[in-house]
C-alpha positions in Angstrom: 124.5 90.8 10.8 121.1 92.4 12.9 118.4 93.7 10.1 116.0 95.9 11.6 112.2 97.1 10.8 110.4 99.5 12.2 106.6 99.1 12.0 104.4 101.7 13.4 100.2 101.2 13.6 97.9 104.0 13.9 94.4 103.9 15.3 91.9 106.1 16.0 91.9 106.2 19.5 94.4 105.4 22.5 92.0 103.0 24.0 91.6 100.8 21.0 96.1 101.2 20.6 96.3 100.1 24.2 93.8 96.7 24.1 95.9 95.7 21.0 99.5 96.9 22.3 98.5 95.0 25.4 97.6 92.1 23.5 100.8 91.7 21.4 103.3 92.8 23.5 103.4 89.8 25.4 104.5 87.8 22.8 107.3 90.5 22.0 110.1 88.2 24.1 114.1 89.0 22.0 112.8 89.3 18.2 110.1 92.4 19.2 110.4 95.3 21.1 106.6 97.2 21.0 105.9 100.5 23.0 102.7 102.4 22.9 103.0 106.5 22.1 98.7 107.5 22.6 97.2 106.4 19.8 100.0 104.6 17.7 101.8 101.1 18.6 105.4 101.4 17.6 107.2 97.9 16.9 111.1 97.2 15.8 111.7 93.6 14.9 115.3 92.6 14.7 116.6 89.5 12.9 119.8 87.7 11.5 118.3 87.5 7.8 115.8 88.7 5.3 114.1 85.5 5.7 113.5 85.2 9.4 112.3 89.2 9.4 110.2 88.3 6.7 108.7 85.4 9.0 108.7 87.6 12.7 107.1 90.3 10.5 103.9 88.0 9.7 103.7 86.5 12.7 103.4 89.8 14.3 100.7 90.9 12.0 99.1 87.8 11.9 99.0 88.4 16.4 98.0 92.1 15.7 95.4 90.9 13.1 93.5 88.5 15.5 93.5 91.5 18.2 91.8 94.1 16.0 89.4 91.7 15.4 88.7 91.0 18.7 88.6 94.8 19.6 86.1 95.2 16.7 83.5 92.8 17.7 
């Protein structure tokens, strides 16, 4: 069984999308797959179970978290 999530993060500008698109992405390797549309990073995390989407999920955030910190200092 493959459980899917789409996750889709808006920002208020491209350039700020792109610094934290290009700052996740590289991490993205089978569980992520992460494009950029202008201003808005679309992700879709695939898993086997609740459990290990639930996990991907916050490591993902917890990536995307640290980057829109950097971008805001």
């Amino acid at each position: 069984m493959q459980i899917r999530c789409k996750l889709t993060l808006e920002y208020g500008d491209e350039k700020t999308a792109r610094i934290v698109y290009d700052s996740v992405r590289i991490d993205d390797e089978r569980f992520v797959d992460t494009c950029l549309d202008k201003n808005r990073i679309v992700a879709t995390i695939t898993a086997k179970s609740p459990g290990s989407l639930l996990h991907t999920l916050n490591d993902y955030l917890a990536c995307v978290s640290v980057a829109e910190k950097v971008v805001d200092k």
